[in-house]
C-alpha positions as MATLAB code, in Angstrom:
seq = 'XXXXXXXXXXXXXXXXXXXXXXXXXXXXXXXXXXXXXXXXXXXXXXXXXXXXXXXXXXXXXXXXXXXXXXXXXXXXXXXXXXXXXXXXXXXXXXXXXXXXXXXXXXXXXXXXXXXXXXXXXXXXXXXXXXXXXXXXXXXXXXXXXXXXXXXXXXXXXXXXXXXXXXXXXXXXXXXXXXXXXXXXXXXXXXXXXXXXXXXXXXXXXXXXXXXXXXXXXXXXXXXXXXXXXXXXXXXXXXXXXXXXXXXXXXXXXXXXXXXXXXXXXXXXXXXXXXXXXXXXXXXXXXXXXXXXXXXXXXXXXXXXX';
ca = [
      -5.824   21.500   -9.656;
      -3.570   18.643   -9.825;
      -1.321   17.534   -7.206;
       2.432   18.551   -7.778;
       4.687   15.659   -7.622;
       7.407   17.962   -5.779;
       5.077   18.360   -2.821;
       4.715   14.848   -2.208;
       6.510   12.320   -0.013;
       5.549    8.434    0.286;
       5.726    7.015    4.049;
       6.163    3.370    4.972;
       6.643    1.257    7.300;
      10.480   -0.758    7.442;
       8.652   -3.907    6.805;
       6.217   -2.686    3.662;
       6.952   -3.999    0.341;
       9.308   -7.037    1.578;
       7.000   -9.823    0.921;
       7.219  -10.154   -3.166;
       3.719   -9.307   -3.839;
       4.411   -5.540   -2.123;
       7.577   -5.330   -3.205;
       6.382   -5.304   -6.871;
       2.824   -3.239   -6.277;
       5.043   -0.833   -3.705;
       7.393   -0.409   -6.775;
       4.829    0.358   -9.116;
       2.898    2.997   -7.336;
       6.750    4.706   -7.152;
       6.976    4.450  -10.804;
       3.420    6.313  -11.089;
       4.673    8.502   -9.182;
       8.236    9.460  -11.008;
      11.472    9.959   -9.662;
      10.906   13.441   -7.644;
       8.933   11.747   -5.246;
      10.826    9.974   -2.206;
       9.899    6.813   -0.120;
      10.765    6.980    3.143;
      10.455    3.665    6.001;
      10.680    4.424    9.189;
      13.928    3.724   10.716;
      14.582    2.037   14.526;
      12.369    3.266   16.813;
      11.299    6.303   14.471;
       7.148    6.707   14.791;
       5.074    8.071   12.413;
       4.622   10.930   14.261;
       8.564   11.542   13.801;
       8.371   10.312    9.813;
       5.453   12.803    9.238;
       6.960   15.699   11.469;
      10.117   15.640    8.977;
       8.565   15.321    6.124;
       6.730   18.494    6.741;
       9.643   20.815    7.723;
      10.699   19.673    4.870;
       8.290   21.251    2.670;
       6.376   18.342    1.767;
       2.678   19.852    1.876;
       0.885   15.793    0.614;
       2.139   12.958    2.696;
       1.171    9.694    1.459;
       0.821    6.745    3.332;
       1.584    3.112    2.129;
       0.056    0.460    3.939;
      -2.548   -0.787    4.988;
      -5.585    1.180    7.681;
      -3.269    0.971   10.253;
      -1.191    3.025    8.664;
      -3.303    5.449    7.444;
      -4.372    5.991   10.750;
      -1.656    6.397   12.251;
      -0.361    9.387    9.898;
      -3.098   10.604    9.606;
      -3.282   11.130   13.859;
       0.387   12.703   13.134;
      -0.939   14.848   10.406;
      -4.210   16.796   12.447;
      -3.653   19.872   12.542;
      -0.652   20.195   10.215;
      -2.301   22.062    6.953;
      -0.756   19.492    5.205;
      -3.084   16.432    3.105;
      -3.033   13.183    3.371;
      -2.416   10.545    0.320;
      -3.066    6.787    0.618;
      -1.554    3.606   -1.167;
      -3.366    0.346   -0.308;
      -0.998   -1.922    0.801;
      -3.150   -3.903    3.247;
      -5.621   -6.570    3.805;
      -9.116   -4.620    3.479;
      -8.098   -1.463    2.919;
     -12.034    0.141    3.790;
     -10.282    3.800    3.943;
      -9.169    3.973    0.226;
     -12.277    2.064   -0.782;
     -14.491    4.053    1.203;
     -12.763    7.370   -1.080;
     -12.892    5.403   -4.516;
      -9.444    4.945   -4.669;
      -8.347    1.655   -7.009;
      -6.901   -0.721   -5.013;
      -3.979   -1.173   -7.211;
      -1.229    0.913   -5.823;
       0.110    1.720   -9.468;
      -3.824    3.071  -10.200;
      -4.027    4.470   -6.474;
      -0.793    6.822   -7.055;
      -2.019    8.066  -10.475;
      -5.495    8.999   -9.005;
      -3.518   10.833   -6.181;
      -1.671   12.837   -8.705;
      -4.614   13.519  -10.428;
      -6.682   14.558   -7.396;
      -7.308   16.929   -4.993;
      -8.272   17.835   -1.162;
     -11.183   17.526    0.323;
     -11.295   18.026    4.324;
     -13.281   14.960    6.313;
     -14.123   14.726    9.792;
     -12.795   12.210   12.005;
     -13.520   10.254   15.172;
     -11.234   10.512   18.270;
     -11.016    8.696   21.234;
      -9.448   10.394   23.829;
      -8.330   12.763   21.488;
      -7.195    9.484   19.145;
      -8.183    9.858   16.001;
     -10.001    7.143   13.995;
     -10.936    6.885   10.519;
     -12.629    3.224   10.467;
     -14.036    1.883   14.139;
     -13.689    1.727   17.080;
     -14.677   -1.685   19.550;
     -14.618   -2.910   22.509;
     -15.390   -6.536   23.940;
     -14.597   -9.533   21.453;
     -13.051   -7.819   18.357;
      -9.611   -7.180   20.279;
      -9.316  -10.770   20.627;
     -10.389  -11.110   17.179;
      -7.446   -9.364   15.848;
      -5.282  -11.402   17.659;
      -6.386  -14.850   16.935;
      -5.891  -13.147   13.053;
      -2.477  -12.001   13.895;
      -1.890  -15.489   14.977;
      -3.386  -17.434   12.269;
      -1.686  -14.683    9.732;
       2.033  -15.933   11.301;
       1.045  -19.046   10.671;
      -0.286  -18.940    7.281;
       0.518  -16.077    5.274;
      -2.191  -12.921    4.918;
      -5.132  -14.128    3.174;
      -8.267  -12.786    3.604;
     -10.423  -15.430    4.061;
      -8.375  -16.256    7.308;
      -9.851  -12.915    8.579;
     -13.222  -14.306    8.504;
     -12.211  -17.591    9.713;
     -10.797  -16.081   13.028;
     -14.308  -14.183   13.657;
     -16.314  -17.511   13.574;
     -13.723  -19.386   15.907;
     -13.015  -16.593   18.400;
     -17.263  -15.531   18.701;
     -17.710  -19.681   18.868;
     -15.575  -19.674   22.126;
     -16.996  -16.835   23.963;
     -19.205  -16.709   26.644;
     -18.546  -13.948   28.728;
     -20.744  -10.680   28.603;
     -19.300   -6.736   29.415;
     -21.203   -4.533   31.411;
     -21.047   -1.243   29.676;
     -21.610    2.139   30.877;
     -22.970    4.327   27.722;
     -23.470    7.964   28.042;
     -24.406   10.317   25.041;
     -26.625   13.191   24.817;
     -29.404   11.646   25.113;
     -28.942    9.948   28.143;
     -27.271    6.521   29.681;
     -27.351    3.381   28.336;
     -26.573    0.130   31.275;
     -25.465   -2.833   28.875;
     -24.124   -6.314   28.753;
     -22.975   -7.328   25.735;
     -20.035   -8.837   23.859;
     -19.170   -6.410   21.953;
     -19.813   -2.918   21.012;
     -18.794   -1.632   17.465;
     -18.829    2.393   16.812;
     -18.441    3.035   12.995;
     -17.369    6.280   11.139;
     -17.145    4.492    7.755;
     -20.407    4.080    5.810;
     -18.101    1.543    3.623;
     -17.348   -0.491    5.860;
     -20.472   -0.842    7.142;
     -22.177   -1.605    4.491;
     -19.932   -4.639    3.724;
     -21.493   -6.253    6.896;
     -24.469   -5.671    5.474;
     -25.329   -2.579    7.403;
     -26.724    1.012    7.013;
     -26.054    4.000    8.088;
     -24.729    5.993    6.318;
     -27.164    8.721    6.792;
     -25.389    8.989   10.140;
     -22.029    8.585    9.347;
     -22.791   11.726    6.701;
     -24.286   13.914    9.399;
     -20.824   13.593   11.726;
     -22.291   11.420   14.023;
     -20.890    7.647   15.050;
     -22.883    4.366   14.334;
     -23.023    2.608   17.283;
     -23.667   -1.216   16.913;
     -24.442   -3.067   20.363;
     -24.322   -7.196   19.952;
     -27.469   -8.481   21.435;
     -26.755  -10.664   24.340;
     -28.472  -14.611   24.412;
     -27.584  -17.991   24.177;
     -24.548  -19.817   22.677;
     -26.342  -20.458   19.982;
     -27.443  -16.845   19.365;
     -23.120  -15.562   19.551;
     -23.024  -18.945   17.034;
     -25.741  -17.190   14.817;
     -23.689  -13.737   15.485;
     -20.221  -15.360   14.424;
     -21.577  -16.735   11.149;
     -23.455  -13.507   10.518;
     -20.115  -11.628   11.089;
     -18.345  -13.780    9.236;
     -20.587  -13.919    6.097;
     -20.642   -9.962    5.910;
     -24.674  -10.011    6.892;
     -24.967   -8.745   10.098;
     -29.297   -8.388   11.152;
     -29.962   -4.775   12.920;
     -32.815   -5.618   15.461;
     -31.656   -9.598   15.570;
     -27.452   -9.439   15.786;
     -27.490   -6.124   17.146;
     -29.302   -2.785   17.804;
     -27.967    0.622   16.548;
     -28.545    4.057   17.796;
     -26.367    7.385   17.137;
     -24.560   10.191   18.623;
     -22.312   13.068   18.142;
     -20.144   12.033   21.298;
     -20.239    9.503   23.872;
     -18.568    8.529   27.368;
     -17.922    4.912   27.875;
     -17.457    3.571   31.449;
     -15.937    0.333   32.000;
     -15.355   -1.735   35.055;
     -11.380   -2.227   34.060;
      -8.947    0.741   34.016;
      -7.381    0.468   31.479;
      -9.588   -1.901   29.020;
      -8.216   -3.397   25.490;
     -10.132   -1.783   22.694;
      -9.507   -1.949   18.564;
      -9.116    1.206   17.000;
      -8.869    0.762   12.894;
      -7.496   -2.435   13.445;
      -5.100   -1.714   15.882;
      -5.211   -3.702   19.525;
      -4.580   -0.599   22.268;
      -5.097   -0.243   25.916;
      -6.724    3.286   26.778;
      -7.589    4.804   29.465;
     -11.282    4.716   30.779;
     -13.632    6.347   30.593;
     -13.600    6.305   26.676;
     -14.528    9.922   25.556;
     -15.206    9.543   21.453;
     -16.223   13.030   19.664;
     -16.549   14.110   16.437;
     -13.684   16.536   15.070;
     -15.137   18.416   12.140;
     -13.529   18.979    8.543;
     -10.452   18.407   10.710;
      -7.893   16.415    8.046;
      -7.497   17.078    4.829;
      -7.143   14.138    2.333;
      -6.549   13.700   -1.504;
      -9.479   12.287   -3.322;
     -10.049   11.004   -6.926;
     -11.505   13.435   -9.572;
     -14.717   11.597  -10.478;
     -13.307    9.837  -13.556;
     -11.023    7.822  -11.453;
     -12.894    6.965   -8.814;
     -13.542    2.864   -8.420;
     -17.295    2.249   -8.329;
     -17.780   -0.068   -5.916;
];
């Protein structure tokens, strides 16, 4: 059955849909969605959390997010557990979490495939009971993101800038993490410079990755960067940035259902979907089963991609 346009609510952040290309796709997807549904930014200091527990009480049962994976992650956190399902309106740079669902990546297209949808409950990663729908890393993709927030101050948001801050960031690193790795099958002692745990088969397979056999039986992908010369993080870098990572020459996989990770700082800086955070070690990940509900195309409007 169709999704009722009185159940829904559209949640953004104060800044989405200022720049001129948002402003007109952000506008658009409203139109899709006619007049009955509201868009609501977050005001001062309101999080998500707040947005999403007001929108529920009141009596919006489909909260959509507009933005970018971010975003969708983080209503999606405030959303566990609610009953309520979760809509999504690409707004950002990559947008892997609509992609990964077949949603267009034109907002207008996105909210009409919403509308014409229905749920369809997914399980999610956590990390220390954080939930993630992308990755999780630790090591040289924090810094990463911030050479890209940098260079995206500077320059605008273009994707290709992404890319570019991969090469130059894995170009000037030399230092190696020793890692701590328990799962059920034992411990793993590593050094590496970076450690990339996937729950989206998508995503992966944009890198030039697979596993999706993995990511389909509720268990994470966990990609360990082989440690070697400068020439082999060069290799790694262009490889990253080029979207064709090697298993067994860039890095080695192996899966589990949960994992501990031990690190020698406290409180080490890890990405979750994009998002630079500081967590508390040791990093517990698990899989929560069938535990969000989100709105998916019907099969005629899904994107083949």
């Amino acid at each position: 059955m169709p999704v009722d346009a009185a159940t829904i609510c559209v949640l953004a952040n104060p800044s989405a849909g200022l720049a001129s290309r948002d402003a007109t796709a952000l506008a658009a997807a409203m139109a899709a969605f006619g007049p009955t549904v509201p868009l609501r930014r977050l005001s001062d200091g309101q999080s998500f959390e707040d947005a999403v527990r007001a929108a529920l009480a009141d009596g919006f049962t489909t909260i959509v997010a507009a933005g970018g994976d971010g975003t969708v992650a983080a209503v999606a956190q405030a959303m566990l557990g609610s009953g309520a399902s979760l809509g999504i309106l690409p707004l950002g740079t990559f947008n892997f979490v609509s992609r990964g669902l077949g949603l267009p990546e034109d907002p207008a297209a996105a909210a009409r495939a919403i509308l014409a949808g229905h749920p369809h409950r997914i399980s999610v990663g956590t990390v220390n009971g954080r939930l993630f729908l992308n990755n999780l890393s630790l090591g040289l993709y924090p810094r990463i993101l911030a050479e890209r927030e940098a260079a995206y101050a500077r320059f605008g948001r273009f994707r290709f800038l992404a890319y570019w801050t991969v090469l130059a960031t894995l170009i000037r690193a030399q230092r190696l993490r020793h890692l701590r790795i328990e799962t059920e099958e034992g411990i793993r002692d590593i050094r590496t410079p970076l450690v990339f745990i996937a729950r989206s088969a998508y995503q992966l397979e944009r890198f030039g990755l697979s596993a999706g056999d993995i990511i389909s039986d509720d268990r994470f992908a966990v990609f360990v960067a082989r440690s070697g010369s400068r020439w082999h993080l060069l290799k790694l870098a262009l490889h990253l940035a080029f979207r064709r990572l090697v298993p067994g020459d860039d890095v080695d996989l192996f899966a589990a259902h949960s994992l501990t990770i031990r690190t020698p700082r406290r409180r080490p800086r890890v990405a979750i979907d994009g998002e630079k955070r500081r967590l508390l070690a040791p990093l517990k990940l698990e899989i929560r089963t069938d535990a969000l509900s989100i709105i998916i195309p019907d099969e005629m409007d899904k994107v083949r991609t």
